[in-house]
N, C-alpha and C positions, 0 to 999 in steps of 0.2 A: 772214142774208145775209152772214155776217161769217165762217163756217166754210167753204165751198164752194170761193171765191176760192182759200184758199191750198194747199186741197186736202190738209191735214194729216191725219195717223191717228188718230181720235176716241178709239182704245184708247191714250190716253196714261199714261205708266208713272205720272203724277201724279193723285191720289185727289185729285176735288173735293169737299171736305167740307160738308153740308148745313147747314141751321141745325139740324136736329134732331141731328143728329152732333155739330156742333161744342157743342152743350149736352150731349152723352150722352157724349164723348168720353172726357175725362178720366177719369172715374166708371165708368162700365161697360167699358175697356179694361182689361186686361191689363199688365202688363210684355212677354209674349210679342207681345202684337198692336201694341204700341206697335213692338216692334223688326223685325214684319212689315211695319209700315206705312213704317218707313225703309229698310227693304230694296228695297221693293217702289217708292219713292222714287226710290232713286239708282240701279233697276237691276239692283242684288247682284242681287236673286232671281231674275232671268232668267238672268244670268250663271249664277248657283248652281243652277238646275233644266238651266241646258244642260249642265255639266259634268255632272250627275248624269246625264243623259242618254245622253252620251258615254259616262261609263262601263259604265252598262251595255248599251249598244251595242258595248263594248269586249268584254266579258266574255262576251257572246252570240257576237260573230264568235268569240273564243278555244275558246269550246267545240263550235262547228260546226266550226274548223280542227282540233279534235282528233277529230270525228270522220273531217274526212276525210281527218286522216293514217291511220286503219282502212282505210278505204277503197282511200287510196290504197297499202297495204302488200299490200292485194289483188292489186290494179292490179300493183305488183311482181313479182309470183308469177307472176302470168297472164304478163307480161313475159318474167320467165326461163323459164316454161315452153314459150312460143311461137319462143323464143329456140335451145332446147336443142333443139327437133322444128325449126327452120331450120336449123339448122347441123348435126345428125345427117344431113339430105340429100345435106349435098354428104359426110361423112364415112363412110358405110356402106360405099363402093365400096372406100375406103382402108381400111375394117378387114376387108375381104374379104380384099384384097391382103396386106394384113399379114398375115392367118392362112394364107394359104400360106405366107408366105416361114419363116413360126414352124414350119411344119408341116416343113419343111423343115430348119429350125436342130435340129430335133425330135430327125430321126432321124439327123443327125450328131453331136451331143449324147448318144444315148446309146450311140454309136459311142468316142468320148470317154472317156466316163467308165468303160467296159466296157476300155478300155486300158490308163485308169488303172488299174485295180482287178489289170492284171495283173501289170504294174511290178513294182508292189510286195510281190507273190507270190511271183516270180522270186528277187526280194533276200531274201526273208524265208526258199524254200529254201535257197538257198543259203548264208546265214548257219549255217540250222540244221545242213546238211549238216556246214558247219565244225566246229562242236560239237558233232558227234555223238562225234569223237577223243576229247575232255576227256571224258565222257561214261564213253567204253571203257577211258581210262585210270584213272580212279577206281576203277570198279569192279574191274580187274585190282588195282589199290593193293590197295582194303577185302580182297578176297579174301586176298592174300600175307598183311595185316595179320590178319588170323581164326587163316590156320593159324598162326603164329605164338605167339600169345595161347593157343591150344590145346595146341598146346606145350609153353608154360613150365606150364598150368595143370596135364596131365598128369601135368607133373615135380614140382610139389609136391604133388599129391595121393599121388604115391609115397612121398615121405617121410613124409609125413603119418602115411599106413600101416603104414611100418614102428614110428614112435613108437606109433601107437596099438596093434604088437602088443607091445613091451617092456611099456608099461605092464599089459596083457593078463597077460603074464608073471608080474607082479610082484605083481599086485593077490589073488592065492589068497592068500602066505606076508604080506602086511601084513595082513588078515581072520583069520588064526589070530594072528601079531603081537596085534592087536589084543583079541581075545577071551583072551587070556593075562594081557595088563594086566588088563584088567579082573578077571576073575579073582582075581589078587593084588591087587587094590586090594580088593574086597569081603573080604579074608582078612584086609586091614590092618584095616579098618573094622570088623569082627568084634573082631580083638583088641585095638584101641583100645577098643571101647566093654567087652571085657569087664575090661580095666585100669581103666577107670573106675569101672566098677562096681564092684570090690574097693576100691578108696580110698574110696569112699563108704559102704561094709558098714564100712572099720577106721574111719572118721571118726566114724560112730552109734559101732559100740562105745565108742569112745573115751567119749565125750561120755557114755554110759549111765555106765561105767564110773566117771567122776568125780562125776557126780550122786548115780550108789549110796553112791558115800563117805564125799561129801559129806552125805547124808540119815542116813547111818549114825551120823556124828558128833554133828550136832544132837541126834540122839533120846539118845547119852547124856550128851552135857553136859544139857540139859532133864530128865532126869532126875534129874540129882544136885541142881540148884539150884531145884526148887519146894518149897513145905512147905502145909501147911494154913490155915493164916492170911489166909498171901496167895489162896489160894482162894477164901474167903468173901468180901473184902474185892473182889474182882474182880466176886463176882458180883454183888455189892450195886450196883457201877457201872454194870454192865450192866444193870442190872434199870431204876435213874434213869434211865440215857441211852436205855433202852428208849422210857419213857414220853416223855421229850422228843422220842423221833424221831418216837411215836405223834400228837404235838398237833403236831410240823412238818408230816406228813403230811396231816392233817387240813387245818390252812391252805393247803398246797401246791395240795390238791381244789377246796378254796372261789377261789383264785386263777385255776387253769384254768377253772372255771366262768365267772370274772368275764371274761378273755382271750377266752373263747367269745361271751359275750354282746356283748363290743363288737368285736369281729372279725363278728360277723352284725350288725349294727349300722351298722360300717361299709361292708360289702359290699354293705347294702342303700343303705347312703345311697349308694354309690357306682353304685350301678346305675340307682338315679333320678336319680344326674347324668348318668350316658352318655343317659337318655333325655333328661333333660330339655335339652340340650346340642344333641341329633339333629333331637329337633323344634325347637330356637332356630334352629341351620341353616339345617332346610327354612321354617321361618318366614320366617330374614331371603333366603333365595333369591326363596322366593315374594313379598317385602316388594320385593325387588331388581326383580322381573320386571314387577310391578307397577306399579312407578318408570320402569321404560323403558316400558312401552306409554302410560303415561301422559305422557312425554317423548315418544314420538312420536305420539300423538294431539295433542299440543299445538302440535309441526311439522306437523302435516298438517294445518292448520288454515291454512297457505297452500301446503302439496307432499303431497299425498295419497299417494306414494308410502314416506312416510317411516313410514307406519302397517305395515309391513312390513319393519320395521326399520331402524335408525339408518347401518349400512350399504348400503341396499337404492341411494340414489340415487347415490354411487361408484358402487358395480358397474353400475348402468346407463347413467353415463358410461362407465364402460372397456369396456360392452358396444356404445354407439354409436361409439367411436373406433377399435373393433376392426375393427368392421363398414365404418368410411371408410378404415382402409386396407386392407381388401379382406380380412380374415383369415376371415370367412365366406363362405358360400358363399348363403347365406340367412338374415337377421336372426334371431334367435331371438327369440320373444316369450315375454315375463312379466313378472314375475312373475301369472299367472292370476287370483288377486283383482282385480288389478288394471281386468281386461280387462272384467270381468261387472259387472253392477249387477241389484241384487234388485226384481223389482215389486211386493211387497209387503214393507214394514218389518217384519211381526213376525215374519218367515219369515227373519231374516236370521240368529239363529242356529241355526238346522234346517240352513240350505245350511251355513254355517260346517261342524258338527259333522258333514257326511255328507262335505263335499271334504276337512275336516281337510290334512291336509300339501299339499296341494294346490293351496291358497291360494297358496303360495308357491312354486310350481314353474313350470319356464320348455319350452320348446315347441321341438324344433330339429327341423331338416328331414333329416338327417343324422347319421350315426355323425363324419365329419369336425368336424362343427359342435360336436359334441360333447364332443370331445377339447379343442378351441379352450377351450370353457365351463368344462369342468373345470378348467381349467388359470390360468379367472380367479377362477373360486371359490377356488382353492387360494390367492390371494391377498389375499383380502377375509375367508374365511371358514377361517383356517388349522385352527383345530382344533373339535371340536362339532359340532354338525346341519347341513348343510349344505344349500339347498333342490333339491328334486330334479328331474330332468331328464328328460322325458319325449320319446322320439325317434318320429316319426309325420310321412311325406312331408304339405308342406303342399298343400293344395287350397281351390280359391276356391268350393267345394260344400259346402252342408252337408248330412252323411248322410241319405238317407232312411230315419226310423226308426217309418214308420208304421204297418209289420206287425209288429217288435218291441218297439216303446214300450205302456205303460201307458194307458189312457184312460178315466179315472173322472168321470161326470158332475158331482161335487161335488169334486173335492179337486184338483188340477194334479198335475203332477210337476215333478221340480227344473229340468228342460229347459225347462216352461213356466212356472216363474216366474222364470227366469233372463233377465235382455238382454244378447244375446252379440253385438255386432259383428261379430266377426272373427271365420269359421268354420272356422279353423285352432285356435283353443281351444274352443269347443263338440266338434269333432271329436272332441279329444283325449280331452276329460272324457265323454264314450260312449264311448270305445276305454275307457280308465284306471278310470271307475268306475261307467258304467252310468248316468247321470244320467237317463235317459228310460226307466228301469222301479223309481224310487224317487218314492213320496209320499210328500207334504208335507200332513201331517195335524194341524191344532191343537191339536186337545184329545186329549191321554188315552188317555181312556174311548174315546171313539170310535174312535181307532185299536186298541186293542185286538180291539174287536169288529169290523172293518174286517179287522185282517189276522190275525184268531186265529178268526174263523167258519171254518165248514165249507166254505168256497168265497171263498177269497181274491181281490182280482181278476186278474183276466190280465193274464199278463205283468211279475206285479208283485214285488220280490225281496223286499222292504224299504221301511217307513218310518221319517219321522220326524218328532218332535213339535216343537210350537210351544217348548220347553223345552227340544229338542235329543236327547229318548230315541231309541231307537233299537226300533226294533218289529218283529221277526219274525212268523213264521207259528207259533215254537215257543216263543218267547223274549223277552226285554225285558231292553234295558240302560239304565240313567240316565246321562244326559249328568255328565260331569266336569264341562263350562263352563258358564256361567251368564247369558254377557253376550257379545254377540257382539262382534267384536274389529277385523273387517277390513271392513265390509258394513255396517255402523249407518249412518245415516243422521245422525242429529244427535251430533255432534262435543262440542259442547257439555253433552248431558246425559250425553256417554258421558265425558269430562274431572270432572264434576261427583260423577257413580260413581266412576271411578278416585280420585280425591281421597277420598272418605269412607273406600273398599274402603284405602287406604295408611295413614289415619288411625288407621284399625280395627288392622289390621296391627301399626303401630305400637306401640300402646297392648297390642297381645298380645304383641310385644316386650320393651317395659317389665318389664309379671309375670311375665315368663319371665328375663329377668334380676335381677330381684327373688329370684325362688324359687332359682333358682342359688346366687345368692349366699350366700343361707341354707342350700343345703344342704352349698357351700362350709363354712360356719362350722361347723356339724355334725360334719364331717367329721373339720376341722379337732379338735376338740372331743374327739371318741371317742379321737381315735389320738393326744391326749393323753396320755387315760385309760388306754387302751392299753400307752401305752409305760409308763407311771408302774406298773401291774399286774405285767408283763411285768419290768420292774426288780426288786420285788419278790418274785416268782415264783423270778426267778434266785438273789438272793438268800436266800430259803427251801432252794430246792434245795442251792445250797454247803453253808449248814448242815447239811442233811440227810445229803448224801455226809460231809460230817466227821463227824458223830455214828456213821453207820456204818459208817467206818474205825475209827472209835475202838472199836466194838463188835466189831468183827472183831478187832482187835490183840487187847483184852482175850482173847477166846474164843481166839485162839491162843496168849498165852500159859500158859494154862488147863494143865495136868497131860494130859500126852498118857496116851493109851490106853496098854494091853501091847502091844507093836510084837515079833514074836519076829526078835530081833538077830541069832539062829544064821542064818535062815530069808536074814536079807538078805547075811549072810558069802559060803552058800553060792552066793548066785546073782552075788556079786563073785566069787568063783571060776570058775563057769562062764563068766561076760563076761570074764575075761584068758585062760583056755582059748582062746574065740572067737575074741581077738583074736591069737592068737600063726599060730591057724589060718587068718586072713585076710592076715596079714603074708606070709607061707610062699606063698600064692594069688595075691597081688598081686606079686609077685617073678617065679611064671614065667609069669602073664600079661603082666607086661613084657619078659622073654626073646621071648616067642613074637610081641609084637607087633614088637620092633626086627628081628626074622628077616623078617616079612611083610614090612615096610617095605624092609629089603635090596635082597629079592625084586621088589618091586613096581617097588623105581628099572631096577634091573638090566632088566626088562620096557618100563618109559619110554622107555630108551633105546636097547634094539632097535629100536620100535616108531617113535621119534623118523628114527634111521638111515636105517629100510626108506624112512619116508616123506617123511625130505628129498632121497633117493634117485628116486623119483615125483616127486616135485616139479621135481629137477632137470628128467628126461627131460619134464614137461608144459611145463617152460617153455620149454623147447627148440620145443616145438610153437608155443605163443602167434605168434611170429613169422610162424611157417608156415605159421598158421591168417587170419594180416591178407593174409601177400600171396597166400594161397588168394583171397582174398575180393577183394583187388584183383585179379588175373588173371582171378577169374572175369565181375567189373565189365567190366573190357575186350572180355573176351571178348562178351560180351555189345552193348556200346559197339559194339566194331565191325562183330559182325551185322549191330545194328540201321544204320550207315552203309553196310554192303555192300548190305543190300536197301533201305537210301533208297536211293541210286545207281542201283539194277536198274530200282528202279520209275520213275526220272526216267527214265534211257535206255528203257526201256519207252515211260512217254509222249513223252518227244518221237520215238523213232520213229514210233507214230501219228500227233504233228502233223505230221511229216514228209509221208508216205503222206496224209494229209488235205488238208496242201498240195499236192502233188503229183495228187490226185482234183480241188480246187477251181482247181488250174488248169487242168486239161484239161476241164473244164467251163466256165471262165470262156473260152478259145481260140477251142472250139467254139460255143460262145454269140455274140462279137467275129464270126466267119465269117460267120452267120445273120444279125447284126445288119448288117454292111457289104452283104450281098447286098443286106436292105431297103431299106437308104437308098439305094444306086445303083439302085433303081427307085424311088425318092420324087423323087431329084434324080440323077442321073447324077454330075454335080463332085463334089470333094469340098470342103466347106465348112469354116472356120477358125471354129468356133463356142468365145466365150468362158462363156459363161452356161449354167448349172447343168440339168441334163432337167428338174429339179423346179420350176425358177423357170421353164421354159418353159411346159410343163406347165398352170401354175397362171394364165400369162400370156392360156395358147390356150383354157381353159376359160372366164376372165372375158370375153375377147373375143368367144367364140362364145355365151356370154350374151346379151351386148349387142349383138350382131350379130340375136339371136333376138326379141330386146325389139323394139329397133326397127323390125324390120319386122311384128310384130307391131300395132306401137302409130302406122306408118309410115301417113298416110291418101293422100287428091291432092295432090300436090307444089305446084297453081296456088291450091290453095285455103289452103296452108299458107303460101306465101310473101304472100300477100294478108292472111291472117291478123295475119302476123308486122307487117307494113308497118302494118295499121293502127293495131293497139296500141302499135308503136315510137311514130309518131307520136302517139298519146293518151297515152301513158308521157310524152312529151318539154312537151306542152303543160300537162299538168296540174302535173309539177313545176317548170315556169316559177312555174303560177297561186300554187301554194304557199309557194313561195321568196319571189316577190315581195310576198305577202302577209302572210307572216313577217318580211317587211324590217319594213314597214308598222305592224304590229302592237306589234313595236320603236320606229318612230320616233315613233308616236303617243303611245306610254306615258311616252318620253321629253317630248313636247309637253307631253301633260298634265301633267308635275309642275312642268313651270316656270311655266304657266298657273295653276295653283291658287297656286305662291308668289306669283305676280304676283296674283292673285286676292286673298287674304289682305294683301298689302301694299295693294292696295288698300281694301278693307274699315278696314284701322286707320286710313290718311291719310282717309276720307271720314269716318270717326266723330269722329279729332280738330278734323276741321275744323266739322263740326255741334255737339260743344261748344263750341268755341270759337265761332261765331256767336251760339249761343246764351246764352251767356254775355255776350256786347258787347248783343247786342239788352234783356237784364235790366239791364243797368247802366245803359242811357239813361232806366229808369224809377225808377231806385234800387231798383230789386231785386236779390235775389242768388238763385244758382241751383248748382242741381249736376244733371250727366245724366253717370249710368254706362252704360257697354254692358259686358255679358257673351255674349260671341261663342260660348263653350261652349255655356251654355243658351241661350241666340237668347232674351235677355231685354234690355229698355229702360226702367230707371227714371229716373225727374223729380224731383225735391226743389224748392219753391219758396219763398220767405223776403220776405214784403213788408217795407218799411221797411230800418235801417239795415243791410246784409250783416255790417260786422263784429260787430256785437249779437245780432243775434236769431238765430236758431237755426233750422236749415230744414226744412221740414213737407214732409207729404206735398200734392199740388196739391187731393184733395178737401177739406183745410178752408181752402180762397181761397174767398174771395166770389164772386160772379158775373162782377164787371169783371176781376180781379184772375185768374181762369182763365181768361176771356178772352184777356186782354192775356197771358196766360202761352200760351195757344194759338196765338196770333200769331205769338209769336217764336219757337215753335218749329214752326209754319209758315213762318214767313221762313228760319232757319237749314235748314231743307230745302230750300229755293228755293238757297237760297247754293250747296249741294253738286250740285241736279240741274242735269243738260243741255238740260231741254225749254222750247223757245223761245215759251211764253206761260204764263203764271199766270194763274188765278183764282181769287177770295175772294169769298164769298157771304156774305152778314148777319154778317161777321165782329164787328160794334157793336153787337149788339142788345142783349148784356147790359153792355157797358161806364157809365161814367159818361162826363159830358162829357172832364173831364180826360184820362182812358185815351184814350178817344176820336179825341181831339189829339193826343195822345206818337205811337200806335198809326199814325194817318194820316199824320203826320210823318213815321215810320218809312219806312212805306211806300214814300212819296213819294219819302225822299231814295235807298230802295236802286233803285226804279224809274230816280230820276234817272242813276243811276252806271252802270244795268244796260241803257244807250237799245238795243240790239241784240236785245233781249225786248218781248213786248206784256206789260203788267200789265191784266187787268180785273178790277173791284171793285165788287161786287152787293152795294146797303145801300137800308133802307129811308128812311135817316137825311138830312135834308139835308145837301146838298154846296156849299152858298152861300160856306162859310167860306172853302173852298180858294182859294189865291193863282191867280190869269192867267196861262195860261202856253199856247204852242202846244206843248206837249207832252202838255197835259193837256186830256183833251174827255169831257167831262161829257154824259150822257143821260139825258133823266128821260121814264118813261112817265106815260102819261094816267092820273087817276084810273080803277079801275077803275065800270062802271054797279052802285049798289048793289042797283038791281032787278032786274037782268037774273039770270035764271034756268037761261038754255043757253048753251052759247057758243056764236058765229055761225060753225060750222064747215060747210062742203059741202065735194060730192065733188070729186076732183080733176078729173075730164071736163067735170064740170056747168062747173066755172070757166073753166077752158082755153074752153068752148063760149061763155061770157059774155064 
C-alpha cells in the first residue's frame, strides 16, 4: 500500500540487492559488473546507451542524406531539362527571326567580301604593270652586256690564234734542233766511254808490265841465293811441322764433335723450355680463369648475376641508366643464362655446352638498340670477347614450334627442359640455335644408338649428353667442359669443385716451375761447356793456321823450278809494245771526244735559243689565255642573267594576264552576287561579320531551330510540367539545406554532451570514493576503489584493522561481517552519488556480528538523518528494539509466519471484490 500512493516508476535506475546477492555479490562479481552496477546506479548508462543511440541515429540519417543528395542531383537534371524545353518556347520564334535576318547579312556578306577580293587585285595590277619597266630595262641592260662580253671574247681569241700559229711556225726547226743535240750527245758519250776504255787497257798493262818485272827479278835473285843444305834442312821442318799440324787437326775434329754435341744438347734443352714455358702459360691462364669463376661463384652467392662475370653487374647498371634516360627504344634483355633455369639438375651442362656463347648474350629489338649496346660494351669490355648481341623484334608470343620441334616419348628437348619466363629469349634461342629439335639424352650409349640408327627421330638435328657430347647422325664430339658453370644449381658444391680444381692447378704449377728451373740450370751448364770447347777449338785453329803458314813460307822458300827467263823477257817486250800502242789510242780518242763535246755545246745552245724563243711567244699567251677564260666566265655570267631576266618578265607577264582574267571573273561574279542579294533583301545592308562566321552561325541555328521542334511536345502540358518540378526542385532543397544545418548543429551538441558526460562520470566516481572511503574509517577500516573508465572495470581493496599497518586485500578473504559491513558502505557511497528519492536495504545484517551490526545501523541512521527529503526503508530479520525513539523513525514488525500452514490463503481478485 506504500507504492501506489506516490505513484513512482517501479523501473528504478537503483538495483535492490537480495539476501542471496548480497552474499554472492562480492565473490561471483566481476570488476566489469561491479563498474556496471555503478553506472547503472548513477545513471551513466542510460546517459551512455542514449548517446550511443544518437549517434547512430546520427550516422543512419547522414547516409540516407547522401543518398538523397543522388537523388536529388536527379531531381536537378529533370529541373534543367524541364527548364531548357520552357524557355525554348518562347525562343523558337526568335531564332526563326534571327535566321532570316542572318540570311540576309548572308548575302550582303558575300557581296562584301567578293569586293574585297577585288581591291586588292586592282592594286596588285597595277603595281605589277609598274614593274613590268624595270623588267624591260634589265633585260635590254643583260642583252647590251652579252654583246659586249662577246666582243672582247672574240678579240682575244684572235690573238690567241695568231700566237698559236708563230708557235706552229716555230715548233718543225726546234724538233730537228732538238734531234741534233741528241745526236751529238750520244757521239760525246761514244767517245767518252771509248777514252775510258783506253786508260783502263794502259792502266792493266801498266800494272802487268811491273808485275812481269817485278816476278822477273825475284826468280833470279832466288836463284843465286839457295844451296842444298838449306834444302834438306827445310824439309825436315816441314816434315815435323807436318806431323804437328796432323795431331792439331785431329784435336780440332774431336772439338767440333764436342761443339756439336752440346749445341744439340742445348737446342734440345731449349726447346723443352719453350714447351715447357707454353704449357706454364696456358696452365697459369687456365689457373687465372679458374680463380675468377670461382671469385664469382662466391659473389653470386648473394648477385647471381656476378656468375657471368665480374663486370657483368656495371654493364647492367649502365644498361638500366641508359634505358631511364631514354637512349633505347626498348630495354635489351640479358644476359640469357640469366633469364632461363634448367628443370632438371644433371642437364645443366648439356644446355650449358649446346647454348655455349649464348649464355651470355643480350636480346635487342633493334638495329638502333644496337648501336646504343655496342657502344657500352665498348666500354666495360674494351679489348677480348665481348658477349654477343642477337637483334630479333620483341614479342609477347612464344613461337609455335609444334610442327617443327622434336617430340621423343623418353627424352625432352632443350626447349622442354628449359623455364623460360620471358618469350623474347625463348624466341631468340629457336631463331639463333634451334633449341626445340636438340635432345637432351643421358647416357652415351643410348644416344648413340638414338641418333646413329637407321631412323633417327624427326625433326631432330642433334643431341647432347648428360657429359655435354655432342651426338650427330654421323658424328660424335666430347665436350671440352666438365662442370657446368652458369646453370648449377648448388653454388656450394660448385665453390667446393672450383677450390680443389685451383688447388690441383696449382700444385701442376709448382712442377712446372720446378722442371723449368732445372732445365734453366741445364742450359745454363751446356753453353758453359760450350763456350769453354769453343775457346779451345779457336785456339787450336790459330795454331793450326800458324803451323800452315809456316809450312807454306818453308815450301816457298824451297829452290824454284826452271822458270825460262828469255820466255818471260819476251812477253815484257810485247806488254811495252802494247803499251806505247794504247798510249797513241787513248790521245785521239781524247781529240775526238773534246770535238763531240764542242759540237754538242754548239747544238745546246741553238736548241736553248729556238726554245726560249717559244717560250717567250707562249708566255705571251698565258695572259691571254686567263682573260680568254674570264671573258668567256662573263660571257656566260651574263647569258645566264639575260635569260633570268627574260624568264621573270616572262612570268610576271602571265601574273599580269592572270590578274587581269581573276579579275574579270571576280566583277562578274560581284554583279551575280549583288543581283542575289537585292532579291534576298532589296536595301543594301552594312554587314561587319565574315560569310564564314555567318554561315557557321545559320547552320548551328537551323540545327536547333530543327531540334526543337522536333523534341517540341504541348506547350500546356510542358509549362505545367516545368511549374511542378520548380516547385519540388524548391522544396526539397529547403528539406536538405535545413537538414544539413541540423546534422551540423547536432554533431556540434554532441561533443560538448559527451565532454560534459565524461566530466561527469570522473566528479561522480571521485565522489563514490570518497564516500566510501569516510563510511570505512568510521569502522576502522581502510579501503581503496579504483575505476578504469577505459576498460569499464571496478575494483575494491578492503584492509580490516589498523589502515596504516596492514596491507589491503582483496574483499573475498573478509569474513562474513566484515563483506558485509564492506557492502554497506559501498551501498551507502552509492546512495550519496544517486538521485532517486527512496532507498532500500533488504537483510543487509544477516551475516554481521553484533558490533558491525551497530556501527552499520548507526551509519545508516545518521545518513538517513541528514538526508530527511529521501525515504530510507530497511528489511532485516534482526530485532529493531535497540533503536533510539524518534518520530522520524517507525518501525514495522510482521506477524510470525503459521509454521503449518501449507498454501497461502490467496483468491481470486472478483471472488474478493464479491466478498
Amino acid at each position: 500500500m506504500m507504492l501506489p500512493p506516490p505513484c513512482f516508476n517501479v523501473d528504478n535506475p537503483v538495483s535492490i540487492l537480495t539476501q542471496e546477492m548480497s552474499k554472492h555479490f562480492l565473490h561471483s562479481k566481476g570488476e566489469g559488473d561491479k563498474y556496471k552496477f555503478f553506472m547503472k546506479a548513477t545513471q551513466l548508462e542510460q546517459m551512455k546507451e542514449d548517446y550511443a543511440y544518437i549517434i547512430k541515429t546520427k550516422t543512419d540519417t547522414q547516409h540516407k542524406l547522401d543518398k538523397q543528395d543522388e537523388i536529388f542531383e536527379d531531381l536537378k537534371r529533370q529541373y534543367n531539362e524541364k527548364e531548357d524545353r520552357y524557355k525554348s518556347l518562347s525562343s523558337l520564334d526568335e531564332m526563326k527571326n534571327k535566321l532570316e535576318e542572318l540570311k540576309h547579312q548572308m548575302a550582303w556578306a558575300m557581296v562584301f567580301e567578293i569586293e574585297k577580293q577585288i581591291q586588292p587585285l586592282k592594286d596588285r595590277i597595277q603595281t605589277e604593270e609598274g614593274n613590268t619597266v624595270k623588267y624591260d630595262m634589265k633585260v635590254t641592260e643583260w642583252k647590251d652586256k652579252v654583246a659586249e662580253e662577246e666582243k672582247t671574247y672574240k678579240e682575244i681569241c684572235n690573238q690567241l690564234e695568231n700566237i698559236t700559229a708563230k708557235v706552229h711556225v716555230l715548233q718543225p726547226q726546234g724538233t730537228k734542233l732538238k734531234e741534233d743535240e741528241n745526236t751529238k750527245r750520244k757521239a760525246y758519250k761514244a767517245a767518252e766511254t771509248n777514252l775510258f776504255r783506253s786508260k783502263h787497257n794502259l792502266k792493266l798493262l801498266d800494272r802487268d808490265r811491273e808485275q812481269l818485272e817485278k816476278h822477273t827479278q825475284e826468280l833470279r835473285h832466288s836463284i843465286s841465293q839457295i844451296s842444298e843444305a838449306d834444302r834438306t834442312e827445310k824439309l825436315r821442318k816441314i816434315e815435323k811441322l807436318g806431323e804437328s799440324l796432323a795431331a792439331l787437326k785431329d784435336k780440332d775434329a774431336t772439338l767440333n764433335q764436342q761443339n756439336d754435341l752440346y749445341q744439340q744438347a742445348i737446342y734440345k734443352y731449349k726447346e723443352e723450355h719453350t714447351k715447357i714455358r707454353h704449357e706454364q702459360e696456358e696452365l697459369c691462364r687456365t689457373t687465372d680463369d679458374k680463380l675468377r669463376q670461382l671469385n664469382s661463384l662466391k659473389s653470386s652467392r648473394t648477385d647471381r648475376i656476378k656468375r657471368f662475370g665480374e663486370k657483368m653487374p656495371a654493364f647492367l647498371a649502365a644498361i638500366n641508366e641508359a634505358h631511364r634516360k631514354g637512349h633505347f627504344v626498348k630495354k635489351p634483355i640479358g644476359p640469357i643464362g640469366s633469364c632461363i633455369r634448367v628443370k632438371d639438375p644433371d642437364l645443366s651442362l648439356a644446355v650449358e655446352c649446346c647454348l655455349k656463347s649464348y649464355m651470355l648474350a643480350f636480346c635487342c629489338d633493334n638495329y638502333k638498340d644496337e648501336k646504343v649496346l655496342q657502344s657500352l660494351m665498348s666500354k666495360f669490355y674494351p679489348q677480348g670477347r665481348r658477349p654477343l648481341i642477337l637483334v630479333s623484334e620483341f614479342g609477347n608470343q612464344l613461337y609455335n614450334t609444334s610442327i617443327r620441334a622434336v617430340n621423343h616419348p623418353q627424352f625432352p628437348s632443350v626447349l622442354q627442359v628449359l623455364e623460360i619466363n620471358d618469350p623474347v629469349v625463348a624466341n631468340c634461342l629457336i631463331d639463333v640455335r634451334g633449341i626445340e629439335t636438340v635432345l637432351l639424352i643421358k647416357d652415351s650409349t643410348v644416344a648413340r644408338d638414338v641418333m646413329q640408327a637407321k631412323n633417327p627421330p624427326k625433326n631432330c638435328r642433334e643431341a647432347f649428353t648428360r657429359d655435354g657430347d655432342q651426338v650427330f647422325t654421323n658424328r660424335y664430339y666430347s665436350a671440352e667442359q666438365t662442370r657446368a658453370q652458369y646453370l648449377s644449381g648448388d653454388v656450394e658444391a660448385e665453390i667446393r669443385h672450383l677450390e680443389n680444381e685451383v688447388e690441383n692447378w696449382k700444385a701442376k704449377l709448382r712442377k712446372y716451375q720446378e722442371r723449368l728451373h732445372s732445365v734453366d740450370e741445364d742450359i745454363k751448364q751446356n753453353e758453359k761447356l760450350l763456350s769453354k770447347t769453343r775457346e779451345s777449338s779457336r785456339h787450336n785453329k790459330e795454331n793450326i793456321r800458324r803451323l800452315e803458314l809456316e809450312i807454306a813460307d818453308l815450301q816457298v822458300a824451297e829452290e824454284p823450278q826452271s822458270t825460262d827467263i828469255f820466255a818471260l823477257e819476251e812477253e815484257y817486250q810485247d806488254i811495252c809494245k802494247k803499251i806505247e800502242t794504247s798510249k797513241q789510242d787513248t790521245e785521239k780518242n781524247k781529240l775526238i771526244m773534246e770535238k763531240c763535246l764542242e759540237e754538242l755545246k754548239e747544238a745546246e745552245h741553238k736548241y736553248r735559243e729556238h726554245k726560249d724563243q717559244i717560250n717567250t711567244i707562249t708566255d705571251e699567251a698565258e695572259p691571254l689565255k686567263e682573260d680568254l677564260s674570264k671573258s668567256d666566265h662573263e660571257v656566260e655570267k651574263s647569258k645566264h642573267h639575260r635569260k633570268h631576266y627574260e624568264d621573270k618578265r616572262k612570268v610576271h607577264l602571265d601574273v599580269i594576264r592572270r590578274l587581269k582574267e581573276d579579275l574579270a571573273n571576280r566583277e562578274n561574279e560581284l554583279k551575280e552576287s549583288v543581283a542575289q542579294a537585292q532579291q534576298i533583301h532589296a536595301g543594301r545592308l552594312e554587314v561587319r561579320r565574315s560569310a564564314k562566321s555567318l554561315d557557321t552561325e545559320i547552320s548551328r541555328l537551323r540545327e536547333k531551330i530543327n531540334t526543337e521542334q522536333q523534341h517540341q511536345g504541348n506547350r500546356e502540358e510542358i509549362i505545367r510540367q516545368y511549374h511542378e518540378v520548380v516547385e519540388k526542385y524548391k522544396h526539397i532543397s529547403m528539406q536538405m539545406k535545413n537538414l544539413k544545418k541540423f546534422m551540423v548543429l547536432l554533431g556540434k551538441i554532441m561533443s560538448d554532451r559527451h565532454k560534459a558526460y565524461v566530466k561527469l562520470r570522473t566528479y561522480l566516481s571521485l565522489r563514490c570514493k570518497y564516500y566510501f572511503d569516510c563510511l570505512l574509517l568510521q569502522r576502522g577500516y581502510s579501503g581503496k576503489m579504483t575505476f578504469d573508465h577505459k576498460t569499464e572495470a571496478l575494483s575494491i581493496a578492503v584492509q580490516p584493522g589498523d589502515g596504516d599497518k596492514a596491507a589491503l586485500n582483496d574483499m573475498r578473504s573478509l569474513s562474513g561481517g566484515e563483506r558485509s559491513f564492506s557492502t554497506v558502505c559501498f551501498v551507502l557511497s552509492l546512495w550519496g552519488i544517486a538521485e532517486s528519492p527512496f532507498r532500500c536495504l533488504d537483510e543487509f545484517d544477516v551475516y554481521m556480528d553484533m558490533v558491525n551490526r551497530r556501527i552499520s545501523m548507526d551509519m545508516m541512521l545518521k545518513i538517513a538523518d541528514s538526508q530527511r527529503y529521501r525515504q530510507f526503508i530497511f528489511l532485516t530479520p534482526q530485532s529493531m528494539s535497540s533503536l533510539p525513539v524518534s518520530n522520524l523513525i517507525r518501525i514495522l514488525r510482521m506477524r510470525d509466519p503459521d509454521r503449518g500452514q501449507t498454501t497461502l490463503p490467496y483468491q481470486r481478485r472478483n471472488q474478493e471484490e464479491e466478498e
